[in-house]
Structures are given as structure tokens and as C-alpha cells.
N, C-alpha and C positions, 0 to 999 in steps of 0.2 A: 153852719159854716164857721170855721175857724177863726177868730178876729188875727191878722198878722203883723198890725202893727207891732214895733218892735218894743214897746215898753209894756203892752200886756201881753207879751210872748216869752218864752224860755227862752233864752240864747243857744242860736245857731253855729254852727258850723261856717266859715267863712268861705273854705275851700273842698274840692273834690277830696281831696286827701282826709281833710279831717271831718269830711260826710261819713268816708267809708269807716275810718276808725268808730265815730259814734253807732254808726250801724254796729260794728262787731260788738262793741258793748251792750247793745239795745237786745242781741241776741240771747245774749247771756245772763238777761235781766232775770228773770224768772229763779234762774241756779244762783244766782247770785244774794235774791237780795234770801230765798231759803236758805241758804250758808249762813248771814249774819244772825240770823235767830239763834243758830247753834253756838257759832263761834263766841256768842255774845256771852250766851248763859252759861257756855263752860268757861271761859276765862281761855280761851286757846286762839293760837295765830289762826288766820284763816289760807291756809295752804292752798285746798282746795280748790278757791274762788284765783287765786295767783294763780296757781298752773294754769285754771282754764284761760285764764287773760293772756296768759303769755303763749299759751297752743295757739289761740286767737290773732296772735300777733300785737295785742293792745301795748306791751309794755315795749316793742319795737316801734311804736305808733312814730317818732322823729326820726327814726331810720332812714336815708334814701331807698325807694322800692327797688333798686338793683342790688340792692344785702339786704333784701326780706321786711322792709318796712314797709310803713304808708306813705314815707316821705310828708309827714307833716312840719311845716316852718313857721307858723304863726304858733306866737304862747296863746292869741286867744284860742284859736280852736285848741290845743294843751290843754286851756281851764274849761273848757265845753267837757272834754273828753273826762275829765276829772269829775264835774259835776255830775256827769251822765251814772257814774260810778259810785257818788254818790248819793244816790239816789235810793239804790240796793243796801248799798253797805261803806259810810264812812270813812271805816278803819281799815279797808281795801283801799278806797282812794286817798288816804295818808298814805299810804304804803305806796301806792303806784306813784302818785306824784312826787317822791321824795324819790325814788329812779329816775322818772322821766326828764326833773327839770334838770339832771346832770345829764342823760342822755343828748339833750335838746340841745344843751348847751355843746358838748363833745362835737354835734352835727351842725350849728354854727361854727365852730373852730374851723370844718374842713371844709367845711362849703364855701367861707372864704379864703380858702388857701393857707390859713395860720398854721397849717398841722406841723410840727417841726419845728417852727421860729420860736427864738428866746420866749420866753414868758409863758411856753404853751406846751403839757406833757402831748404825749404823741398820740391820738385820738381815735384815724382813722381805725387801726384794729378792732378799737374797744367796738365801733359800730358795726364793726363786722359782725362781731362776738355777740351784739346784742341782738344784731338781723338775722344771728344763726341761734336764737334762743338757747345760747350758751353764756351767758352775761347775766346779773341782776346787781343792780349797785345800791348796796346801803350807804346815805350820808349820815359819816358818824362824823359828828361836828363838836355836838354838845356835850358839855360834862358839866360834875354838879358842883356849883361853889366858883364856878370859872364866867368868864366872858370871851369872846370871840378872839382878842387880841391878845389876852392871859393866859392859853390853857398850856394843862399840866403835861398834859401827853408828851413825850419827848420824841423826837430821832436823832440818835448820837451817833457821829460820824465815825466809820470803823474800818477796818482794811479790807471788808467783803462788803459794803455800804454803807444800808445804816441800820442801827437798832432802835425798833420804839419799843416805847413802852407808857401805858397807863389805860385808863377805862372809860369809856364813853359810855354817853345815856343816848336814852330818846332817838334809838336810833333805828327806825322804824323798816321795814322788810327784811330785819336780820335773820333772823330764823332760815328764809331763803335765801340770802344772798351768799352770790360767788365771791363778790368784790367791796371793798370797801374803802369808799374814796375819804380823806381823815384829810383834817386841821389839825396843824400839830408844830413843835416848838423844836425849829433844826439848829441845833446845838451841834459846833463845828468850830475846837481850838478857843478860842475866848468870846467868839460872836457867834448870837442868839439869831434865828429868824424865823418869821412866820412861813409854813411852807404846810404842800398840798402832797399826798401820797396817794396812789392807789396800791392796797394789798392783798390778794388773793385771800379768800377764804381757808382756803388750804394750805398758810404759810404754818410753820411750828408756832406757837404760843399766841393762835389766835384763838380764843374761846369766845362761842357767843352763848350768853348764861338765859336767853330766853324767860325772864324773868318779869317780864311786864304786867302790874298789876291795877292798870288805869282805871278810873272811876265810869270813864268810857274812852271808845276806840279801842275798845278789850281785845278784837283782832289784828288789831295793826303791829303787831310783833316788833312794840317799841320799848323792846330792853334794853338790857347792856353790853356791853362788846368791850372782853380784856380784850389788851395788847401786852406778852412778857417776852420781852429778848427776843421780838419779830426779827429777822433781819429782812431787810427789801434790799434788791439794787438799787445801787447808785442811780440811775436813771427813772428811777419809780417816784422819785421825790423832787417836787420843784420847790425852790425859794420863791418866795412870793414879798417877801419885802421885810423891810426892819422888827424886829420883834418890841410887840406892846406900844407899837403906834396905831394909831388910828387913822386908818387913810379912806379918804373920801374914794380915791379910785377904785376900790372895792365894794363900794355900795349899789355898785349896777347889777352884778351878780346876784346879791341880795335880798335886791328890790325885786329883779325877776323871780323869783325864790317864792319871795312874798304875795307875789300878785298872782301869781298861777294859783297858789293853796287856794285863794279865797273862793275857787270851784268846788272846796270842799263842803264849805259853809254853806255857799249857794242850791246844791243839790240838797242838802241835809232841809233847807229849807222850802223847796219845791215838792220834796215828799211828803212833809209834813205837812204843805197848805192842802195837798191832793189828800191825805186818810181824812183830813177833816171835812173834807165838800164830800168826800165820799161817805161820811157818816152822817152828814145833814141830810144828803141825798136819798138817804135808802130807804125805801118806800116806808118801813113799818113808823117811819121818826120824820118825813119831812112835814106832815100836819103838825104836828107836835111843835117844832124848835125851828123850822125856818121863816116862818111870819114872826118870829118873835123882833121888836126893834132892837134889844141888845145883841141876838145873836147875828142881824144886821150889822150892826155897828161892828160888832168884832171881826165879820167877814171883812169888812170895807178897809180896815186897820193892819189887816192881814196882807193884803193883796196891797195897800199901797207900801209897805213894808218890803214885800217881793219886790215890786217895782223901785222903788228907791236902792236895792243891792243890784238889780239887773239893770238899771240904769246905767248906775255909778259904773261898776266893775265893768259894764261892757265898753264905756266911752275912754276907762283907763287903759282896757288893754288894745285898745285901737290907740293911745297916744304910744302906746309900750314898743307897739309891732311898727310903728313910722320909723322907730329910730332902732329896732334890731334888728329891720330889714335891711336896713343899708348901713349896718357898720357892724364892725367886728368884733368880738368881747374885748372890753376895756380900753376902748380908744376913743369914750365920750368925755367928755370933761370935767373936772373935777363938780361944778356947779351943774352941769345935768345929772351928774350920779345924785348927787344932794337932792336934788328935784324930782329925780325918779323917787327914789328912797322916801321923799316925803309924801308924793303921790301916790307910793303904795299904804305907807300908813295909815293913810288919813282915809282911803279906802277901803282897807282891812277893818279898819274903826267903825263903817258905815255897815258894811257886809254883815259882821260880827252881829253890830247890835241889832240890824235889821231880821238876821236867821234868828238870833234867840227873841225876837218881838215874836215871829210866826209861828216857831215852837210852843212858846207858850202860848198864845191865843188858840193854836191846833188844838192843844189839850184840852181845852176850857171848851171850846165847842164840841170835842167830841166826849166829851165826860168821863167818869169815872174810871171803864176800861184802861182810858192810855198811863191809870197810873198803876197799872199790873205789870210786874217788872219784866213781863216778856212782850208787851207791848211794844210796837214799833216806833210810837213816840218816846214811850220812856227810855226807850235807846236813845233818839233822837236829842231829849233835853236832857242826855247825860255826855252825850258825842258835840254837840254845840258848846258847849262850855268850854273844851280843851281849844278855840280858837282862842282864847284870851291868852294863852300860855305857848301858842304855837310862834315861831321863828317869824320875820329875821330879826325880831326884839322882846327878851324876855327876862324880868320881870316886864308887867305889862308900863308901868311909870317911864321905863329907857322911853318906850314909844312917845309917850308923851313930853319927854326932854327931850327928843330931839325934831318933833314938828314944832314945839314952841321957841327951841333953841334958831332953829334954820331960819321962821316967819320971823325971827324980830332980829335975826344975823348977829348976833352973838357971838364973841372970841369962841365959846365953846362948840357951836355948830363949826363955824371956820375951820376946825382945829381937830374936832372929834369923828363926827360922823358915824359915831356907833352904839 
């Protein structure tokens, strides 16, 4: 019998909606997690494993189900769904979650009636788009040498919109993607401002250079994406506030951003506690190495390890979903944004170091094997490492300025938030 307490359990699914989504994944587990063997050792996006998710309907999973979704509204089942995906294959679930959590986001906007109001581009389509498996959104945010509030990319205001222009990294499901939602610097007469774009894949002088050559997440098709003398309409670009400030009221987006990922981590390390009980387990080797007291001890260190990231992450994203169920994006306060934001971090910290404790004790128990480079853990403790570098803070130091900036309230926490 299954023990179901919730701390020696994998995390559940909260709602019918996001039962059904994890089922469709659960489906696909099998082709999924054979994809990441390939995808791994060639150095190639994993296509394959996308299409069938999105036939599946998985990357519609925050959709209303009257445009083709599950109608999923909690992030926690989002990071269920991620994890689940993680399981098979890491660098699908970077890729799927760096869609979803803009999807999610787009299906809050409308669900509370924001679609159209100042501050907000115009949504409901895009959900159409993505319920009709005609949609996939890369967030190209990041560039190299920049920070969130600095970057280079431009949109210069023109008499047919605007024109961007510059190069994003790390920008993960590009290969497939139709759309590309950009941070970017709206340049317009003498004032600079931060502003948000979406641009079709098929605008002139977008090129995605497919060029990603990670130490791991080797399918998560997280290159680079020019922008040269894009033009977008006018309407495809919103201001988002003062350029090279740093505003606290952006740190809720963020922080959701942040908390969802850490399904990556989580599933990266539920697979990895499973090849290892499986390799104690198997008949020819449990006389051998499961009486032994150290490889006791490393079980026991392993699993409280899991527990301490399925704790954590599950009790954050029940504080997460209190407060995005009943409010609308960016109308919490500047001091809850700061809160969330540090609750993620301090999070992401726990998750992190907890997946890479159970990676590497996986390997240690199951011996020599996992260090054959096609081994599923040597994937594992190569795909665990890139959460130290993943968003919504990097280098990994910013994170630590700003939970020690906020806990001891510092002009620079007050002021920065980023």
C-alpha cells in the first residue's frame, strides 16, 4: 500500500483540470523520456517530444477548455505539470514552462476581465491561438552583458510602429516557436522606456540562429534569437514603465516565473531518487549493497532531501495561488511583490540544493554506470546544475542581494528589487 502522506509523496495535482493535464503527460512518458536519450547525445532540440505535447494539448494546459485547453488556474498544478515532464526529459520541461508561465499568465488577464485595459496587450486571441495549437511563445528576455532593466534590444518609434532591433539568449523553445514575447528598450523622441512586445516568428529580420550548446538541457533549444529592422505595429508593444528603474511592481510576474521553474528541478530529482532504488532493488545487487549501513545512510539523506524540496515548493505554491486567485496581475503591493520575490528565492535555493544533494547521492548508489555519458543520471547531474543560472535572478549573487537586502530592509531592497 502506498504511504499518502503528503511529505513522503510526489506532488499532486490540486484540481480535476490539472489531474487531466498530468495524465496526458503520464501518457507520453515512455516517448518522452526515449527522446531525451537522443536529443541529448546529439546536441539537438527535442521537436519531437513538443509536437507530441502540444497534439496532447499539454502546452494549452491554462487554456479555458472552450478554446481547446484544460483550463488549468493554479501555478501549483503548472509546476506539477512541469515536474511530471521532468521526469522524462528536463530540457522539454524548460521549454514547456518558459510557454506556459506566459500562457498562464495571458489566461489570468482575461479571466479577470483585464483584456484591453491600460497596462495589459490584448490576450484573449493569443488563447485562442494557443487552444487552437497555432501559438508557441518563446520568452526572449535575456541578453548577454545586460540585466532586466538595461537591455540593449531597442523598439524605435517609426511612422509604420516600431522597429527592434538586437539579439537575445537563453531563449528556450525557439526553434518552435511562432511568437516571441521580448523585453525590450521603447525608444520614442527623447524618452526611453521599458516595454513588452509580442512578434511573430514570421516578421522580416527575425532569425532564430538555433545555436545552443549547454553543458546540459542540450534539448531545450535555448539559443539565440536576432531582432534586425523588425518592424511590429504599434499596438504589439506596451510601455511598461520608466526605463533602468527598478520597480518593485514587477517582481510579482517574476516571482511567478520563478516558483513555477522549480518543477524542473523537482522532477529532475524524483527521477533520479527512482533509477537509484531501482538499481539497489534489482535482484542480481540487493544482497550485495542494500544491507550495507552507508548505502542506508545515503538512502535516508536522499529521501529527506526530496522531502525538504516537496515540502517547501509545495507549501509556497499554496501561499502563491491564495493571492493569484483573487487578484489580477500587478495590482498587489509593492511590499507583497518584494515578499513573493523573496519567497521565491529562498525557495528556488532550497529546491536547487536539495535536487542536486539527490543527484548526486543517485549516482553514488547506483555506481559506476551513471557515469557513462549516456546514462540518465549523467544527464540528470549535468541538467541540475543549470538551475543555479536559471531566472528570475542571474548571476546567482543578485539572488542573494536581494533576500539579504529585503530581510534586513535596506535603502537598496526599498529601491531596487531586482
Amino acid at each position: 500500500m502506498s504511504n499518502s502522506l503528503s511529505l513522503n509523496s510526489e506532488l499532486q495535482p490540486a484540481t480535476a483540470s490539472g489531474e487531466q493535464a498530468v495524465a496526458a503527460v503520464m501518457k507520453l512518458q515512455d516517448f518522452l523520456t526515449g527522446q531525451a536519450e537522443a536529443t541529448d547525445h546529439e546536441g539537438r532540440f527535442a521537436r519531437d517530444s513538443v509536437d507530441a505535447l502540444v497534439e496532447a494539448g499539454v502546452f494549452a494546459a491554462s487554456v479555458p477548455t472552450d478554446l481547446g485547453g484544460f483550463g488549468v488556474e493554479r501555478l501549483h498544478d503548472l509546476t506539477v505539470i512541469t515536474s511530471r515532464i521532468a521526469r522524462a526529459d528536463a530540457s522539454v520541461a524548460v521549454a514547456y514552462y518558459m510557454h506556459t508561465a506566459l500562457a498562464w499568465y495571458f489566461a489570468r488577464v482575461v479571466r479577470f476581465a483585464a483584456d484591453g485595459e491600460p497596462g495589459y496587450l490584448p490576450r484573449a486571441e493569443w488563447l485562442e491561438a494557443i487552444g487552437g495549437r497555432r501559438m508557441l511563445l518563446c520568452s526572449a528576455v535575456a541578453e548577454r552583458g545586460a540585466d532586466y532593466w538595461n537591455l540593449a534590444t531597442t523598439a524605435t518609434a517609426s511612422y509604420n510602429g516600431w522597429v527592434v532591433n538586437g539579439r537575445k539568449i537563453l531563449a528556450s523553445l525557439s526553434p518552435a516557436a511562432t511568437h516571441f514575447y521580448c523585453r525590450l528598450k521603447a525608444v520614442r523622441g527623447e524618452g526611453n522606456h521599458l516595454a513588452s512586445a509580442m512578434i511573430p516568428a514570421g516578421t522580416p529580420g527575425v532569425r532564430v540562429e538555433d545555436d545552443w550548446q549547454g553543458l546540459g538541457l542540450r534539448g531545450s533549444g535555448s539559443g539565440s534569437v536576432l531582432f534586425s529592422e523588425c518592424v511590429v505595429p504599434e499596438d504589439a508593444l506596451l510601455v511598461r514603465g520608466p526605463w533602468g528603474r527598478r520597480d518593485a511592481g514587477m517582481l510579482e510576474g517574476r516571482a511567478v516565473s520563478g516558483m513555477g521553474l522549480n518543477g524542473v528541478c523537482l522532477g529532475i530529482a524524483e527521477a533520479a531518487r527512482d533509477h537509484a532504488l531501482e538499481a539497489l532493488t534489482r535482484p542480481s545487487r540487493s544482497r550485495r549493497r542494500s544491507g550495507s549501513a552507508a548505502v542506508k545512510t545515503a538512502v535516508t539523506e536522499m529521501e529527506a532531501a526530496l522531502t525538504t524540496a516537496r515540502g517547501t515548493l509545495g507549501a509556497a505554491l499554496q501561499d502563491f495561488d491564495s493571492l493569484l486567485l483573487r487578484n489580477k496581475p500587478q495590482v498587489v503591493t509593492d511590499d507583497t511583490s518584494r515578499a513573493m520575490m523573496k519567497e521565491c528565492q529562498l525557495v528556488s535555493m532550497v529546491v536547487e540544493r536539495a535536487a542536486t544533494t539527490v543527484v548526486d547521492l543517485a549516482m553514488r548508489l547506483t555506481g559506476g554506470a551513471s557515469y557513462q555519458a549516456r546514462h540518465p543520471l549523467a544527464r540528470a547531474y549535468r541538467d541540475v546544475r543549470a538551475a543555479a543560472f536559471m531566472p528570475p535572478y542571474s548571476p546567482p549573487e543578485e539572488a542573494v542581494d536581494f533576500v539579504a537586502d529585503t530581510t534586513l530592509g535596506s535603502a537598496e531592497a526599498r529601491d531596487v528589487d531586482g
